[in-house]
MDAnalysis code that builds the backbone (N, CA, C; Angstrom):
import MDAnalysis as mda
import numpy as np

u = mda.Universe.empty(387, n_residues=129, atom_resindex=np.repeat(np.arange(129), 3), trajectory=True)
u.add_TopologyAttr("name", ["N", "CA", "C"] * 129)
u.add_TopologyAttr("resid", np.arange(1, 130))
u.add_TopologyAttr("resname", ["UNK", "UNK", "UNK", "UNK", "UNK", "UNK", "UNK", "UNK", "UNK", "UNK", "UNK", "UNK", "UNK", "UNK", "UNK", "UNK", "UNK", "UNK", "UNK", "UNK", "UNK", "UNK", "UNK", "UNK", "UNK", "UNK", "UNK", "UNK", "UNK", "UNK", "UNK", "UNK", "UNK", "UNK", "UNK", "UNK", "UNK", "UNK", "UNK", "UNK", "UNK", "UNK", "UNK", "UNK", "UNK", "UNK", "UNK", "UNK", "UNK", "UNK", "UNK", "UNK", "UNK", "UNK", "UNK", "UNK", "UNK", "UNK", "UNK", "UNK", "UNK", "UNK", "UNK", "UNK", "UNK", "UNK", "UNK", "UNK", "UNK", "UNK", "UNK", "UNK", "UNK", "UNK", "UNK", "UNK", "UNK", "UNK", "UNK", "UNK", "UNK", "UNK", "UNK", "UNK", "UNK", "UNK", "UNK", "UNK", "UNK", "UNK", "UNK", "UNK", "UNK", "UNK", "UNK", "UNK", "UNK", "UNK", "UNK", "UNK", "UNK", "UNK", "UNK", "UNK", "UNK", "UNK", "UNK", "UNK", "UNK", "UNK", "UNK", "UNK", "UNK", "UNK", "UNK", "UNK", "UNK", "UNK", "UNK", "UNK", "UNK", "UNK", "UNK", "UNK", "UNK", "UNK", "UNK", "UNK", "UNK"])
u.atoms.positions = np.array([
    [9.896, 15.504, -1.445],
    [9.398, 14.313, -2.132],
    [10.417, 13.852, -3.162],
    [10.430, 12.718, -3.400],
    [11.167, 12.067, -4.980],
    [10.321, 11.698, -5.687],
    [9.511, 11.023, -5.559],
    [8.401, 10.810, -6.713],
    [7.140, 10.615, -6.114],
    [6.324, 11.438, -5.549],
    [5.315, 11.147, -4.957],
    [4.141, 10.289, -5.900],
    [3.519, 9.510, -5.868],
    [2.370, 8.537, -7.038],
    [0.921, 9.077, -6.244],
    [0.549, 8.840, -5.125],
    [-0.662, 8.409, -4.683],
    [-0.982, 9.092, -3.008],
    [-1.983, 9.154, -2.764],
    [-2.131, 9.977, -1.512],
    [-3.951, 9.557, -1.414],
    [-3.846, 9.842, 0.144],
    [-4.936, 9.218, 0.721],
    [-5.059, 10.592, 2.097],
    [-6.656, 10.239, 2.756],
    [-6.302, 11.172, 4.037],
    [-7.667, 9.994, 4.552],
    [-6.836, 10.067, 6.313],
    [-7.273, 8.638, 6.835],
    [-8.227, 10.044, 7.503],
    [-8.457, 8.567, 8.875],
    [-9.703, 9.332, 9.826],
    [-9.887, 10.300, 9.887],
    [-8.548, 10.529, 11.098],
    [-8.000, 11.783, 11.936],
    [-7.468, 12.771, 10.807],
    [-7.964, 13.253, 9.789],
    [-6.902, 13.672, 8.400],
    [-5.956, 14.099, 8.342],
    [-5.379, 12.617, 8.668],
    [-3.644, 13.157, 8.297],
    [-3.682, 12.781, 6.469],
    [-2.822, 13.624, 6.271],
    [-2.099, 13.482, 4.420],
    [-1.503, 11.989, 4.342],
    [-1.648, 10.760, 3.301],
    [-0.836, 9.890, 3.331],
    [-0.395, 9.827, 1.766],
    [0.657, 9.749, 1.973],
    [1.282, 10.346, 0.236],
    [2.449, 8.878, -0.066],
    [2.068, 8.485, -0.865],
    [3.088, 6.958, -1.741],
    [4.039, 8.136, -2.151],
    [5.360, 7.589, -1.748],
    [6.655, 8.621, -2.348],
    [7.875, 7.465, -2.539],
    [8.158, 6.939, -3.828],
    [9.033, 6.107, -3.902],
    [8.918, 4.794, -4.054],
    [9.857, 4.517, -2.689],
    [10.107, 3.199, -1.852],
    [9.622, 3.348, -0.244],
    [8.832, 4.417, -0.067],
    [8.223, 4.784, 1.247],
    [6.829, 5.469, 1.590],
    [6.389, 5.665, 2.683],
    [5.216, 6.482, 2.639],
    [5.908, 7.758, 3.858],
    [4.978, 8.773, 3.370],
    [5.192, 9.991, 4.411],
    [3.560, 10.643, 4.669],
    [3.973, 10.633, 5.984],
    [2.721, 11.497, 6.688],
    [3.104, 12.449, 6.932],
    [2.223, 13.488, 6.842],
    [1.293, 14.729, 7.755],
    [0.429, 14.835, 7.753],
    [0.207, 16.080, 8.848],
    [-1.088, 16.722, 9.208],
    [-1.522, 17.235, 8.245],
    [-2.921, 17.551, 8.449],
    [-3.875, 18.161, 7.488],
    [-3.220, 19.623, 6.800],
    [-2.190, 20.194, 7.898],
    [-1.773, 21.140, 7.010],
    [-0.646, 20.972, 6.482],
    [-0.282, 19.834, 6.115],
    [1.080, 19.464, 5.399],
    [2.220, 19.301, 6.108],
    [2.224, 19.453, 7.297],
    [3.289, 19.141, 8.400],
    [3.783, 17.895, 8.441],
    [4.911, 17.555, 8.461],
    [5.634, 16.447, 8.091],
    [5.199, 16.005, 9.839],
    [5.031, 14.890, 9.631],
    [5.014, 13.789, 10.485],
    [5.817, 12.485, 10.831],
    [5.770, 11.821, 9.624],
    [6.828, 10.820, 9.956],
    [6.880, 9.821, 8.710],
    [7.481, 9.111, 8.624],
    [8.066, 8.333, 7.610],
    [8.232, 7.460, 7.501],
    [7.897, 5.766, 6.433],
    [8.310, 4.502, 6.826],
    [8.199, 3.581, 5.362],
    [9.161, 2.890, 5.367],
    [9.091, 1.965, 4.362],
    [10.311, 2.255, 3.515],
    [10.835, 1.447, 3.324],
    [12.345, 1.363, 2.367],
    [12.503, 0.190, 1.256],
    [13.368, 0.471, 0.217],
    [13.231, -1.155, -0.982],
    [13.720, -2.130, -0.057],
    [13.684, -3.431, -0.458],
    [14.482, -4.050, -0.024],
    [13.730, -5.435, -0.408],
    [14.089, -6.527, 0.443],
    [13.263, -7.839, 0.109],
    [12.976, -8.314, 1.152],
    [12.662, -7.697, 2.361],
    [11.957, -7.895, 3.275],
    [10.141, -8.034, 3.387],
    [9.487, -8.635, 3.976],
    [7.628, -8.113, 3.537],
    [7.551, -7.242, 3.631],
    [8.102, -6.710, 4.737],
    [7.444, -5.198, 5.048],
    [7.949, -4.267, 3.835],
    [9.078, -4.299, 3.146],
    [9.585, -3.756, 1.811],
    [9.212, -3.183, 1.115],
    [9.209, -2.328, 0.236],
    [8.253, -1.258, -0.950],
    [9.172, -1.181, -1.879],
    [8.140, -1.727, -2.691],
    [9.344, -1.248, -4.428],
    [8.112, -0.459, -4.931],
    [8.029, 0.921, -4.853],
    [7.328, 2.180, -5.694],
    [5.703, 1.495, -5.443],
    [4.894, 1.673, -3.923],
    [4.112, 1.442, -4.110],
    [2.813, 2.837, -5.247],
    [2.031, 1.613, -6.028],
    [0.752, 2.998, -6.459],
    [-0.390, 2.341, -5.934],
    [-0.735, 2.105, -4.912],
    [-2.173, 2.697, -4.219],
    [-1.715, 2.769, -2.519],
    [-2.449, 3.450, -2.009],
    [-2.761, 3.876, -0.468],
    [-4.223, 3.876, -0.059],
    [-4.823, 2.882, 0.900],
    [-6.175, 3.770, 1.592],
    [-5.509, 3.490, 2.836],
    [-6.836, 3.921, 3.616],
    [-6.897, 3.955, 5.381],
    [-7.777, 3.506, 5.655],
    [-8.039, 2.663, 6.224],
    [-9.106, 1.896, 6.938],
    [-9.745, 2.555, 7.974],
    [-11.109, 2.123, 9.039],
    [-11.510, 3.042, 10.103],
    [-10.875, 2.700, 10.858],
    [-10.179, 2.144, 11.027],
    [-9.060, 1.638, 12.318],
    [-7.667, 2.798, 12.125],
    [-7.165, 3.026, 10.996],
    [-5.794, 3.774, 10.840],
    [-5.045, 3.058, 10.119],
    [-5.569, 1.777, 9.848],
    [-4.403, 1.310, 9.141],
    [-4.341, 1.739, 7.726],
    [-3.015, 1.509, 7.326],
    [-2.470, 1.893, 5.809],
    [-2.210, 0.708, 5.126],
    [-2.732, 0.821, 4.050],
    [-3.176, -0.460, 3.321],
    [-2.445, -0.012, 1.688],
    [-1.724, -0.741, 1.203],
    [-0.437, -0.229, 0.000],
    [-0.785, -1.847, -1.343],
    [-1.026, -0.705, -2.178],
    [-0.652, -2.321, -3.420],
    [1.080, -1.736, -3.836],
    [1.552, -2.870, -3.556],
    [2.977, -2.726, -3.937],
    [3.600, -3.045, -4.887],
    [3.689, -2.929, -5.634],
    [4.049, -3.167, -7.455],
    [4.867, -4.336, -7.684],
    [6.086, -4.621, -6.931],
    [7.462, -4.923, -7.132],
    [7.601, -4.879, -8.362],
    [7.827, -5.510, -9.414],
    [8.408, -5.686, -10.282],
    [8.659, -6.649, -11.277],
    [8.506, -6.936, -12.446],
    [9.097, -7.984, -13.231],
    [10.473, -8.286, -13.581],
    [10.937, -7.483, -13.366],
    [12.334, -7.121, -13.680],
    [12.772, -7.486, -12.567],
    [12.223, -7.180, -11.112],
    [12.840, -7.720, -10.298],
    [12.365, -8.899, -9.594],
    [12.538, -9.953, -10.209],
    [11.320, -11.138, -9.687],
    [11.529, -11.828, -8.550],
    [13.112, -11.463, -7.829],
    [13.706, -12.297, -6.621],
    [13.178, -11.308, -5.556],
    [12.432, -10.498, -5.480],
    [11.850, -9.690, -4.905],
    [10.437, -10.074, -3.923],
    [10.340, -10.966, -2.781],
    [9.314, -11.914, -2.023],
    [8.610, -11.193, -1.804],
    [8.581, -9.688, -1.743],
    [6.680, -9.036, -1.692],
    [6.244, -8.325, -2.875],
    [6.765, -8.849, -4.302],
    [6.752, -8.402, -5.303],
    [5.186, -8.276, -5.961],
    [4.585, -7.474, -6.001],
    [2.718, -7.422, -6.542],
    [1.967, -7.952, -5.260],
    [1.947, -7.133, -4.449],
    [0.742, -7.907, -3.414],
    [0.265, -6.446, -2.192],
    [-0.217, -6.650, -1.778],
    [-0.978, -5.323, -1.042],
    [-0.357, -5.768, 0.642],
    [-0.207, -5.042, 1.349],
    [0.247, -4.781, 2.472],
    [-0.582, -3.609, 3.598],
    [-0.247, -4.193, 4.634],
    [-1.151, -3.419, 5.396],
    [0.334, -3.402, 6.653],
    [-0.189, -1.896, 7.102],
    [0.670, -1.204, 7.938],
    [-0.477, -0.584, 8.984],
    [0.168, -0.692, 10.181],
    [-0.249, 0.282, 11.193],
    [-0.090, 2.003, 11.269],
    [-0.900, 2.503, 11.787],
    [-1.018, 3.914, 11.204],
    [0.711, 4.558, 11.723],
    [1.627, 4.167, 12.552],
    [3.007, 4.578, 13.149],
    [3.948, 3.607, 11.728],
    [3.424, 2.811, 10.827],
    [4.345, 2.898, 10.000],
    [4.608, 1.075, 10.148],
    [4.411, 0.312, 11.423],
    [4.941, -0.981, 12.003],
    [3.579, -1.918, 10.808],
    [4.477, -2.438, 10.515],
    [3.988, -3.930, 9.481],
    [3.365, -4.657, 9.880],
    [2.070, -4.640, 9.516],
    [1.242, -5.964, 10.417],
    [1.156, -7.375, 9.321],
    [0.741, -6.975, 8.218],
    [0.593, -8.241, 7.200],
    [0.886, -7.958, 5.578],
    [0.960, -8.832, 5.121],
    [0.500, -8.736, 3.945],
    [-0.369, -9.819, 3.321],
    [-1.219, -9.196, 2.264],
    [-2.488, -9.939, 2.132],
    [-1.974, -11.096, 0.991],
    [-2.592, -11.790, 1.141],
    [-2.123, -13.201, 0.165],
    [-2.775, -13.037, -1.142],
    [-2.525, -13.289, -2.219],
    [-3.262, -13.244, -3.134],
    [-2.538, -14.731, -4.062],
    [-2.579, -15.567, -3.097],
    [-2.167, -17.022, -4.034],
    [-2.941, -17.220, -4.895],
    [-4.284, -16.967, -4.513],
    [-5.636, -18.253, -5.469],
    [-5.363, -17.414, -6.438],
    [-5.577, -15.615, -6.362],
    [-5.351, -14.516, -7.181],
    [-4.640, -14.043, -7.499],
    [-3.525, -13.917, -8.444],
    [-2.634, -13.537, -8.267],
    [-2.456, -12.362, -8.751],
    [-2.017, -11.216, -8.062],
    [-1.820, -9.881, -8.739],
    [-0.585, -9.888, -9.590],
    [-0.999, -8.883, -10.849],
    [-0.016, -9.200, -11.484],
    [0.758, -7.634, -11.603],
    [-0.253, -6.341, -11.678],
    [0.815, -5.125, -11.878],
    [-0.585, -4.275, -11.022],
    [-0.687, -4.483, -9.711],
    [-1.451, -3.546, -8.529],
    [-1.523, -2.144, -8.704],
    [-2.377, -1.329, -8.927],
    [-2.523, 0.103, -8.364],
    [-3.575, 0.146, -8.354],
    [-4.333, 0.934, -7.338],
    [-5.119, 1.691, -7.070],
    [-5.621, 0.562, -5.549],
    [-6.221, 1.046, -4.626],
    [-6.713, 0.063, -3.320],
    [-7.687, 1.125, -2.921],
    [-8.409, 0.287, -2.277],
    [-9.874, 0.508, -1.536],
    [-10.407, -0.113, -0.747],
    [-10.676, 0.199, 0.860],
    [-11.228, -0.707, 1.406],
    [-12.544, -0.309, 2.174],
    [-13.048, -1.541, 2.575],
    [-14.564, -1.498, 2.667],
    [-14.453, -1.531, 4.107],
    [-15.531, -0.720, 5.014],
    [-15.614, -1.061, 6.659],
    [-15.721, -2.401, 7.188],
    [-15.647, -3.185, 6.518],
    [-16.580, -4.743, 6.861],
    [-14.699, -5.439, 6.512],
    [-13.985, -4.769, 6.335],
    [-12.413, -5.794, 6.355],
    [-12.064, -6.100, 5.053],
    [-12.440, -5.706, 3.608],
    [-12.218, -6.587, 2.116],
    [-11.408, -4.923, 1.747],
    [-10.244, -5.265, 1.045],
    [-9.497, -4.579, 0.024],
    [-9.865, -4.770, -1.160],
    [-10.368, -3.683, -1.885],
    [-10.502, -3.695, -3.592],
    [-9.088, -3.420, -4.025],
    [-8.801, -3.752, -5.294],
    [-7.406, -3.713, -5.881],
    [-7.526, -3.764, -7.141],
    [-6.974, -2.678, -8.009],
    [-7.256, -2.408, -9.266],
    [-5.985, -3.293, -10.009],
    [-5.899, -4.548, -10.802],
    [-4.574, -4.918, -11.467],
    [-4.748, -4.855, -12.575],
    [-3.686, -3.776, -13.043],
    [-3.777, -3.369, -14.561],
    [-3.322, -4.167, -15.474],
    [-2.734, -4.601, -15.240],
    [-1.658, -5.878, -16.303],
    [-3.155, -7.120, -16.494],
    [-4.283, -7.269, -15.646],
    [-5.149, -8.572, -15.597],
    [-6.139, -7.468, -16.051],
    [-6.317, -6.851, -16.138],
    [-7.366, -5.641, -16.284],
    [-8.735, -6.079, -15.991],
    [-8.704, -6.316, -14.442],
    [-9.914, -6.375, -13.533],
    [-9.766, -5.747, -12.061],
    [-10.429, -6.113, -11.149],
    [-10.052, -5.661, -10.106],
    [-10.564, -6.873, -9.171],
    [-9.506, -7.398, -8.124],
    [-9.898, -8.195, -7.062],
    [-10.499, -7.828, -5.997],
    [-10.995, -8.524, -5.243],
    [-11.723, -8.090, -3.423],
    [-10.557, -9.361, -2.618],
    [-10.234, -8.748, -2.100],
    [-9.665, -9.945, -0.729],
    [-10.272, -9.416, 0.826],
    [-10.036, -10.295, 1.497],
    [-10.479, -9.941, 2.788],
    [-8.915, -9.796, 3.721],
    [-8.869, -8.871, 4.397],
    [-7.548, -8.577, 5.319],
    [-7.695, -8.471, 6.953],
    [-9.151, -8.492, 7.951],
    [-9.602, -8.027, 8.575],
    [-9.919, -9.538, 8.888],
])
């Protein structure tokens, strides 16, 4: 690990652990599995996400911090959703809402992400599903 923040365990219980600028899986007994997500300024991109859930589907669902400091940064504060192999499906919009410093996520069976933003000190619902 380099800085592990946050960890989740989906369906099938695999381990899902926020480490960095990436996420890493394993198995329930800590067996490395596999790996995905790098900085950069791409969507799919991670600057030090702090939250992780799993949906009943598998997907991995990330509030991604970016940064103030780094403001040229296009998925900078917004939650992202990944397929359980790591492949980028979306990221959730939060125009009307705007996140301002994301951690913590939660999602509901019915498709809505909770999202804790500390800097607004409330928490949003969006729908991703």
């Amino acid at each position: 690990f380099d800085q592990p923040c946050f960890v989740c365990v989906d369906g099938e219980d695999n381990v899902i652990v926020t480490d960095n600028h990436r996420v890493q899986v394993f198995d329930k007994d800590l067996n490395f599995k596999h790996q995905f997500g790098k900085w950069g300024r791409r969507p799919q991109d991670m600057w030090c996400p702090m939250g992780v859930a799993s949906d009943h589907q598998g997907n991995i669902v990330l509030a991604n911090v970016g940064g103030t400091s780094f403001g040229w940064l296009r998925n900078g504060m917004t939650v992202q959703v990944f397929r359980p192999d790591g492949t980028w499906v979306s990221t959730i919009s939060s125009d009307g809402d705007k996140l301002n410093l994301p951690h913590g996520v939660a999602v509901t069976e019915d498709g809505h992400v909770f999202v804790a933003d500390v800097d607004h000190y409330c928490v949003r619902k969006y729908r991703y599903l």
